[in-house]
N, C-alpha and C positions, 0 to 999 in steps of 0.2 A: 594203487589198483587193488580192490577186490575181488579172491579167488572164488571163483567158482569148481564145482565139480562136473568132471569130464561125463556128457550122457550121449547114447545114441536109442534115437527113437524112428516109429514105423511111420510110415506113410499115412495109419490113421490116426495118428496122434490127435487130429482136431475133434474125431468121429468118438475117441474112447475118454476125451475129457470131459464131451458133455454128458458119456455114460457114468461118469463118477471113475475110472480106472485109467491109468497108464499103464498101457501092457510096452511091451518092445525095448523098454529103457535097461539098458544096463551097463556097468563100469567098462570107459574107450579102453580099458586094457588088451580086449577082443578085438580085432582086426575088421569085424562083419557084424550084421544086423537080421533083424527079424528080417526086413525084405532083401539080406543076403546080398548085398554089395560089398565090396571090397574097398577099403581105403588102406594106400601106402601113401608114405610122407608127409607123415602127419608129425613126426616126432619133435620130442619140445626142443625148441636153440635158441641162443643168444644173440642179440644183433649189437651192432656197433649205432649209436644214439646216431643219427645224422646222417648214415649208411642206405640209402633206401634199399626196403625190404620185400620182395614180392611174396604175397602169402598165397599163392599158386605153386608158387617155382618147388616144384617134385612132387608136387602132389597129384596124387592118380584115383578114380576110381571107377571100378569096374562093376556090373549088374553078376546075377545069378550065372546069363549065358557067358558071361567072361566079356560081355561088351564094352568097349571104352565108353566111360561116360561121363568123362573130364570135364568135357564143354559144357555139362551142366551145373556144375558147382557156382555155388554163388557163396562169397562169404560175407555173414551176414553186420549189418549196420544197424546204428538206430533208426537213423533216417528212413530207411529204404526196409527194413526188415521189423519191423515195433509188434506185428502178429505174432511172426515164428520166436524173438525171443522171451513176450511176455508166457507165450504157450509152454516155454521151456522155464520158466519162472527165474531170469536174470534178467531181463529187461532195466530192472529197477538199479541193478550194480553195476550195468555192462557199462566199457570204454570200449569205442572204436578203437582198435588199432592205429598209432603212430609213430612212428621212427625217428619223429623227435623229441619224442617227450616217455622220460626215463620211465621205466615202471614193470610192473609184471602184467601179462595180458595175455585172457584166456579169450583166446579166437573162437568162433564158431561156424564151421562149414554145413552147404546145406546142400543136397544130391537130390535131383528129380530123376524119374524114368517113365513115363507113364503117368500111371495112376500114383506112384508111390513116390515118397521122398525120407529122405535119411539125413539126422544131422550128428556130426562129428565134432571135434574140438581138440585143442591144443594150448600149451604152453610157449608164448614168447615172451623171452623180458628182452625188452633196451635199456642199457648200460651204460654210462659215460664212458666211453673210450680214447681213441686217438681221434675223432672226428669233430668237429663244433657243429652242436646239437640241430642245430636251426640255419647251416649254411645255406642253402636257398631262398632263405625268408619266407618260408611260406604261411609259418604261425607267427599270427601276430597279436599286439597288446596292446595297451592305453599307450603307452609310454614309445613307443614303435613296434622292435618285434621280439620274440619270447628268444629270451636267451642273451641277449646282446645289451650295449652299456654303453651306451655315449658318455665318455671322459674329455674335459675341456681344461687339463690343467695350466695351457697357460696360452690359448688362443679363442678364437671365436666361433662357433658355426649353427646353424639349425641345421633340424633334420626334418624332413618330408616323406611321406611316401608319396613315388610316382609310381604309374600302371605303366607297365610294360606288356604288351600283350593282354593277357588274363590275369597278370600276378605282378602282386606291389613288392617294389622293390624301395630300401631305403638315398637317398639323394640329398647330400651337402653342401649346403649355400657357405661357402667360407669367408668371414669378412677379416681375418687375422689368423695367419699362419705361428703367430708367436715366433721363437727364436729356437727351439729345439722340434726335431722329431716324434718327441712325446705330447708336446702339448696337445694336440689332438689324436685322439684314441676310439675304437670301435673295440668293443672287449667282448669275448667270453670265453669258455674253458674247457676243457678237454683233459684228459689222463696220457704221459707218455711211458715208458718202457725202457731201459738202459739196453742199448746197442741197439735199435731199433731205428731205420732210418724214416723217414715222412715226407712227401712230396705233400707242399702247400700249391692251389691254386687257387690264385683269386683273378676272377672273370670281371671288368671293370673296364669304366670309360671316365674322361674329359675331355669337355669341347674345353679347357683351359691348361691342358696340358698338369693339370695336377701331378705330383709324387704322391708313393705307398710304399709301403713297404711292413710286410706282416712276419711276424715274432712270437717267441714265449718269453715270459720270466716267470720268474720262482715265490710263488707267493711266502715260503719259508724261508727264505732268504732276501727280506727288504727287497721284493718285488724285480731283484736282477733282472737285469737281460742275461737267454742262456747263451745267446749269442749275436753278433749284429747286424747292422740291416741289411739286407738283401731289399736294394731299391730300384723302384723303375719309375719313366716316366709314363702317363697314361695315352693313350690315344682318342682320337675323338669318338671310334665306333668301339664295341665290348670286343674286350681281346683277353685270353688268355695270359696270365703275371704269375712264372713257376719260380719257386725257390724251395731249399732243401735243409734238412735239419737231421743229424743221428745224436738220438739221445746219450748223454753221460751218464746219466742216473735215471732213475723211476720218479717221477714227480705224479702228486696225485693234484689234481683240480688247479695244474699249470694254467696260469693266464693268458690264451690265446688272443691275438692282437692285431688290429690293423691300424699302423701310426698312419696318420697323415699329414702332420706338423709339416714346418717346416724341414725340408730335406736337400730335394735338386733343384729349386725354381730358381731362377735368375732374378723375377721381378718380385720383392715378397709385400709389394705393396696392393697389386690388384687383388681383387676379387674372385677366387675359385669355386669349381665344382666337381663333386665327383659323384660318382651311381655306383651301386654294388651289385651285380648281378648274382654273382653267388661264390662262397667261400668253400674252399673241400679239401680237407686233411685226408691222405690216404699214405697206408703204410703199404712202402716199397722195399724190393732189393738192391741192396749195393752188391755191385759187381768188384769183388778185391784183387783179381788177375791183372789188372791193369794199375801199369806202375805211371805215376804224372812226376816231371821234374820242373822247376823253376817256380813250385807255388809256395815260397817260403811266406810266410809276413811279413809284413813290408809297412812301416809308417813316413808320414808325407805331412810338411807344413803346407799348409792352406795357400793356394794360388802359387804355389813355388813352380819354377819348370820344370823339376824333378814331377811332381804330381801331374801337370798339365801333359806330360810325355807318357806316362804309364796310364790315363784317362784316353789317353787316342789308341794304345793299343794294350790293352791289357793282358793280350796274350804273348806277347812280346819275351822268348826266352823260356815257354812251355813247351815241353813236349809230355804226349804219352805212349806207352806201349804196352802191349800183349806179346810176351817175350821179344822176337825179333820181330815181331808184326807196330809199324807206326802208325798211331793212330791219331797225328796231333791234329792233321785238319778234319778230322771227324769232330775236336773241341768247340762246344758253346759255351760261352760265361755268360750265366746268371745274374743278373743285377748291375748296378751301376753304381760309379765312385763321385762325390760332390767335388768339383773346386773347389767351391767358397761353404764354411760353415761358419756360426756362431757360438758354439760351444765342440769341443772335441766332442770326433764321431768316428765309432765303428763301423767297418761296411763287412759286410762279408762276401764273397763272391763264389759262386760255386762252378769248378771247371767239369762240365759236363762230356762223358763219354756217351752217348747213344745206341741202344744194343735194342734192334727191334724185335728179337725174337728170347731175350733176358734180360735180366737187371743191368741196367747201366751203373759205369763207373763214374763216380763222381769224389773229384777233393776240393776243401774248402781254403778258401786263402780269407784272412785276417788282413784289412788294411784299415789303418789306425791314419785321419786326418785330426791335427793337431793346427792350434794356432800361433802362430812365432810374437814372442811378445820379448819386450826389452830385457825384462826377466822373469825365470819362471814363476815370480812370485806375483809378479806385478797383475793389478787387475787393469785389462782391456775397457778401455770405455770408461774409468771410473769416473770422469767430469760428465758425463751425459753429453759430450760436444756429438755426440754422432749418432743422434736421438736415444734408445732404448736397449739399443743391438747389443751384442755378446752378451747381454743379462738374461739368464730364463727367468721365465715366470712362469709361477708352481701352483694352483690352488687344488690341491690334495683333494679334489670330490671320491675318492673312494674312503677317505674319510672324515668325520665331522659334516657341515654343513655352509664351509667357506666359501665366500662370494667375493673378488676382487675384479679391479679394472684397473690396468696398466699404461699409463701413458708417459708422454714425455711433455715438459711443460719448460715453455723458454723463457728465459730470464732476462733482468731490465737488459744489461748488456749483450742478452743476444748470446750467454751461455746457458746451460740447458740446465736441468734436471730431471730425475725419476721423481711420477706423480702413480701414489695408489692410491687409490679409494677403494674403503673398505666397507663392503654393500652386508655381508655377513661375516662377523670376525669369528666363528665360532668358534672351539671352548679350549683351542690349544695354539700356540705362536706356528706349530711347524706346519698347522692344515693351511697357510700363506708366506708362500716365501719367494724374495726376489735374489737368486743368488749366482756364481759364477764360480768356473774350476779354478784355483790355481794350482803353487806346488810348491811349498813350504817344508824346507831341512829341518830335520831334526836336531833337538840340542842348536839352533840356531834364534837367535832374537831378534824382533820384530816390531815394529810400529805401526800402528793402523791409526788413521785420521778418519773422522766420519763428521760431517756437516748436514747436518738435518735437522725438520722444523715437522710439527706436526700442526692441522687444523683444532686441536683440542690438546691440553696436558695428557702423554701416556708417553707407556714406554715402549720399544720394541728391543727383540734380543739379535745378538751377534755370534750365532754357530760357526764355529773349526770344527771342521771335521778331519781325527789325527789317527789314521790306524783303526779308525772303528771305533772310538770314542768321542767323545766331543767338548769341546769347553765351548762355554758359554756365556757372556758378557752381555748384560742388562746395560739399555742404551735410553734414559731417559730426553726427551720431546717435550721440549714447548714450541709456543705459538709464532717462536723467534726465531731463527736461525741459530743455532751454537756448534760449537765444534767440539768433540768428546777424542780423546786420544787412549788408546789401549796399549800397552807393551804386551808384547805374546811372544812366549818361551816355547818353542813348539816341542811338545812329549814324543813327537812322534813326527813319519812323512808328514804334511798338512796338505788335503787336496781340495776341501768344501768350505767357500768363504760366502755365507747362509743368512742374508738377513729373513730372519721368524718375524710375523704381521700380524698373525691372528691371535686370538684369546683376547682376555683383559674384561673377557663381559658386556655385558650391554652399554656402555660408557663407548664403548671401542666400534658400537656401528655409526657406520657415516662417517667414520672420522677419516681424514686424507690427511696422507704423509709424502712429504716431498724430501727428496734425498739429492742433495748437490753434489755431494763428493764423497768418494771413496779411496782410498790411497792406502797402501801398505810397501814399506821402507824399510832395509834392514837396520839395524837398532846400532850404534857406535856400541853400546855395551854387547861383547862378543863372547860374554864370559860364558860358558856349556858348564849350565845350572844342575845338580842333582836334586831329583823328588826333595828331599830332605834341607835344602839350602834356602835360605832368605837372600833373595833378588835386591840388588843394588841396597847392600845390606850396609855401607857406610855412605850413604848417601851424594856418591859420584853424581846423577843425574835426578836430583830432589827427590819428590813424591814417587818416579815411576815405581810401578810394583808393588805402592804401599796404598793401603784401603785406612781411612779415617772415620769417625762417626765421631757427633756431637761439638766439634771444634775445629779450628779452619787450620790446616799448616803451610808454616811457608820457610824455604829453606834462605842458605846463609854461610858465611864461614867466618873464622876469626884464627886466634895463632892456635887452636886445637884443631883444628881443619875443618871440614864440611859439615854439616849441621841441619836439621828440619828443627823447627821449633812451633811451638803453641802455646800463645800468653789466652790466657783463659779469663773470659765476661764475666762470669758467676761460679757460684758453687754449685756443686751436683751432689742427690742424694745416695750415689751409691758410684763406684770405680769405674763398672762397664758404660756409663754416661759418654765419656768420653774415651774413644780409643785409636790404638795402631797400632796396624795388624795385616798380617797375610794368610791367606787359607791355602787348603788344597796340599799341605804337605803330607809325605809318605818317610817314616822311620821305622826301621828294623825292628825284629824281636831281638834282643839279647845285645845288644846294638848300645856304645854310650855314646852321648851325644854332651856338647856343652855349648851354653847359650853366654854370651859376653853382650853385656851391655856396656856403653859409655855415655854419662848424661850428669847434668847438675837442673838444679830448680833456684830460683831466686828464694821460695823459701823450703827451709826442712821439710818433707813428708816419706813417708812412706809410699810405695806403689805397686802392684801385683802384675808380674807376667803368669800369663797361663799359656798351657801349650794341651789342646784339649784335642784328642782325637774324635772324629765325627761331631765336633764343635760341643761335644759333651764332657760338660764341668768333671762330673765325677769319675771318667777318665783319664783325666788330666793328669798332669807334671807342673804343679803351679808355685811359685817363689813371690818374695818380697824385697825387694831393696829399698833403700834409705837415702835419699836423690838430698842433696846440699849445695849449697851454693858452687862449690867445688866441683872443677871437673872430676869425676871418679871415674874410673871401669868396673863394673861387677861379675862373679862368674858361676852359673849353676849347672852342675852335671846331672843329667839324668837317661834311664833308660826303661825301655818299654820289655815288659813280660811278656807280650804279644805283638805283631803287627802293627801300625799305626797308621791308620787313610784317615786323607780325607782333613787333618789334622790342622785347627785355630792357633797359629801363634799371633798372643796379644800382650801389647802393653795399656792393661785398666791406669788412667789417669787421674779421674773424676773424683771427687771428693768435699769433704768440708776444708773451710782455710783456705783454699786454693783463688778465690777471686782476686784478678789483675795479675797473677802470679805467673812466670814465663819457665817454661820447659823446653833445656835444647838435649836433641839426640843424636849425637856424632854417630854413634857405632849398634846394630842392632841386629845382632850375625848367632851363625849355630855352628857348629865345627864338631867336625868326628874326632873323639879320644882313640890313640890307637890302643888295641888291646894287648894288656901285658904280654913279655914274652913268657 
């Protein structure tokens, strides 16, 4: 918005412009005018974006005799005023006043009495606040309406405007609820405040009995929830849907939300609807005199009769009071708890005290619906026998440009599979992902099975999510079915088991990927691996843990014990040709460590282990040994000046001479020296 300067001028203002002079004008710091009217409340304030603003409300002005002469104030527009403000020469820069649309805005008031008129001005800005900007819907855009963001990450819907009255309001045709509460999203934003509490109301109908339920998360914090749903079901005429929120911290440009996913519905195969009448964040008081007892948190497995007992009365063992005053049947609770989900879900409920003449007392209870699975590790549904369910489905539209469609596709025999098709891969694996919770120990080992075929050669990736970090495992796709097996050492809890779909480039649109099975099994090897250790390091269960390149292995044993071996086709021009190796290790500063090998070759060579932090040669701790027909064991100590991530232990095989020649590796281990006394 461009500033203009504050003027007030005479009632001849039209009469002295065509004489060449503006008399009467001078700086609003004066209260009065040549034709001596009085204006109070006029002074500049702040409004809250989405707040409506009456630009009336205190304003007074009075004539020379002291006469009210309020009812003539007209404040002026383009529309309706194009004379008075080109005569005032902003015409050209003015903004109507709006309350939903952020800005600075110099108002201009206009006072008749007679023969004379007088015009005044002021300073308003609107601010992003605690309110969302456009909760009415009354400004709108190409796209729907200003301010808001239809999010589809992992369901279906359009959106229309209908007319309600005079004013279009947005309405969702839903042809797929997805499998989480996120998948469908209405977004925009707002500023909160730390200890501040907020009454949401959102105004809403279905003739199909639709769920909602409206939230913030934290756009600085991977987009958290700050806390959970607060859900209802909808009814068929517009009804007021209250839930409450007191802020922890001060969040700026929080993500204000109305999920409409999957939530309460019984049937999640029909077809829904819902309208929005209008959304409105307003900051309230909490009333603190009021003590509530039995709202502890509480979690609940899915359809258990512990759950279905606390869903028929959830007030059940609350009270509250104002010292000796009870006030429990004065309590309403807020929202509603799901029976049945598909992925663990937060509810929150808020036990509402009612105070018509102050702030009401309100606490919140935490109730966590979980699903009971054989174990906590186990993924729910991994065969697809029970179409698509417990799987979310993620397409990231607040980032990249990812396009997917989820189905389930049934197999000769009548068992199923997940079917994606991928309409836009764009430019990264995580903007599509079909994934599910589980809950994976730490220091605990694990087998994951994965059976999949893609409509074209690519690959997609296998995200853990462990603690906040993630490993990640490249899961190559052909046109075939095959079966890929992972061993996973979990570094940490494990809660996000993540297949990534998108990326790979233009190669990757149109392509479909069908996924038959998913399985994860705890591992017979129980051994609780340090950063710094090589996994199944005398080859108890062959290959697992060990990475190859350039030559095939296959295990074995004889009177030396266990064994991986590689008789080699050709010769290679250089050692790294052919290798075996494990990455990802972590070694101390000041720290010695020793590496033991055990190996012979049908014939004499030389061969190089390297042990390269951040897979970088000239970081490295790299040896030689002298492999012979003979079993040997070899031993190199070494230790790092600095930290070590991240870190390549390899055995270079590759070489000249080496054709039809066979290499077996009984022992390929690292072991801590202790430190003198």
């Amino acid at each position: 918005m461009k500033k203009t300067f504050k003027i007030v001028c005479s009632s001849m203002l039209s009469l002295l412009l065509a004489a060449g002079a503006l008399a009467g004008c001078k700086d609003s710091g004066s209260s009065s005018s040549e034709a001596n009217f009085t204006w109070t409340g006029l002074t500049e304030t702040t409004v809250a974006a989405g707040d409506p603003f009456d630009l009336m409300e205190g304003v007074k002005v009075t004539n020379a005799a002291g006469t009210d002469i309020t009812s003539s104030v007209t404040v002026l527009t383009l529309d309706e005023n194009e004379q008075e403000l080109t005569e005032l020469g902003v015409y050209d820069d003015y903004d109507d006043f709006d309350y939903h649309i952020t800005g600075v805005y110099t108002v201009y008031y206009m006072a008749t009495d007679g023969g004379e008129k007088e015009f005044e001005s002021r300073e308003v800005t609107v601010e992003k606040q605690h309110n969302v900007s456009n909760g009415d819907f009354a400004v709108e855009n190409k796209d729907g309406f200003f301010d808001w963001q239809l999010d589809t990450p992992g369901g279906s819907t359009t959106m229309e405007k209908v007319t309600e009255g005079t004013a279009k309001k947005p309405k969702f045709n839903i042809t797929n609820l997805g499998n989480a509460w996120y998948s469908l999203q209405y977004m925009s934003s707002c500023n909160l405040k730390e200890g501040e509490t907020y009454k949401i109301t959102v105004n809403a109908k279905s003739a199909t009995g639709k769920s909602v339920a409206f939230g913030f998360e934290n756009p600085s914090n991977n987009y958290a929830m700050m806390q959970g749903l607060t859900a209802y079901t909808l009814g068929e005429s517009y009804a007021d849907y209250v839930s409450y929120y007191t802020a922890n911290a001060d969040y700026t440009n929080a993500k204000a939300v109305l999920y409409f996913g999957y939530m309460l519905e019984e049937d999640t195969a029909k077809a829904y609807d819902l309208t929005i009448n209008s959304i409105k964040i307003e900051k309230v008081e909490k009333c603190n005199e009021v003590t509530f007892t039995g709202v502890d948190n509480a979690t609940f497995y899915a359809e258990s009769e512990e759950l279905k007992a606390f869903i028929a009365n959830p007030k059940a063992g609350v009270t509250a009071k104002n010292g000796e005053t009870d006030l429990t049947d004065r309590i309403t609770v807020k929202g509603e708890v799901s029976e049945k989900i598909m992925e663990g879900t937060n509810f929150t409920l808020a036990y509402v005290v009612e105070n018509q003449n102050g702030p009401s007392a309100i606490a919140y209870r935490s109730i966590k619906v979980r699903l009971k699975k054989e174990h906590p590790y186990s993924l729910i549904n991994g065969t697809f026998d029970e179409n698509i369910n417990f799987w979310t489905q993620d397409v990231v539209q607040s980032e990249g440009t990812g396009k997917a469609v989820y189905e389930w596709a049934e197999g000769d025999a009548k068992e199923g599979a997940a079917k994606i098709t991928i309409e836009n891969p764009s430019t990264a694996g995580w903007h599509i992902q079909f994934r599910q919770d589980v809950s994976m120990e730490k220091n605990t080992n694990y087998i994951i099975k994965i059976r999949a075929k893609a409509s074209v050669n690519r690959t997609i990736d296998l995200e853990l999510n462990a603690g906040g970090s993630n490993s990640s495992y490249q899961i190559p796709l052909t046109t075939e079915y095959t079966e890929q097996e992972i061993y996973y050492s979990a570094p940490a809890n494990t809660t996000g088991f993540r297949f990534l779909l998108g990326g790979g480039g233009s190669a990757n649109n149109g392509s479909i990927i069908w996924i038959d099975s998913a399985e994860i099994t705890l591992d017979p090897d129980t051994t609780q691996y340090a950063g710094w250790q090589l996994k199944n390091s005398d080859f108890e269960y062959g290959m697992r843990h060990w990475g190859s390149e350039g030559s095939a292995f296959v295990e074995g044993s004889d009177d030396n014990g266990k064994y991986v071996s590689s008789t080699f086709a050709n010769n290679t021009s250089a050692g790294w040709n052919i290798q075996l190796r494990q990455d990802g290790k972590q070694f101390e500063a000041g720290k010695t460590y020793k590496l033991i090998v055990k190996a012979n070759s049908t014939v004499d060579r030389d061969i190089t282990v390297e042990i390269n932090p951040d897979m970088t040669a000239s970081k490295g701790k790299n040896t030689k040994f002298h492999f012979t027909s003979e079993v040997q064991t070899f031993e190199f100590e070494f230790t790092f000046d600095e930290v070590a991530n991240n870190t390549r232990v390899g055995m270079l095989l590759g070489g000249n001479n080496i054709k039809d020649s066979t290499v077996k590796i009984y022992q390929f281990e690292i072991v801590e020296v202790p430190a003198e006394a």
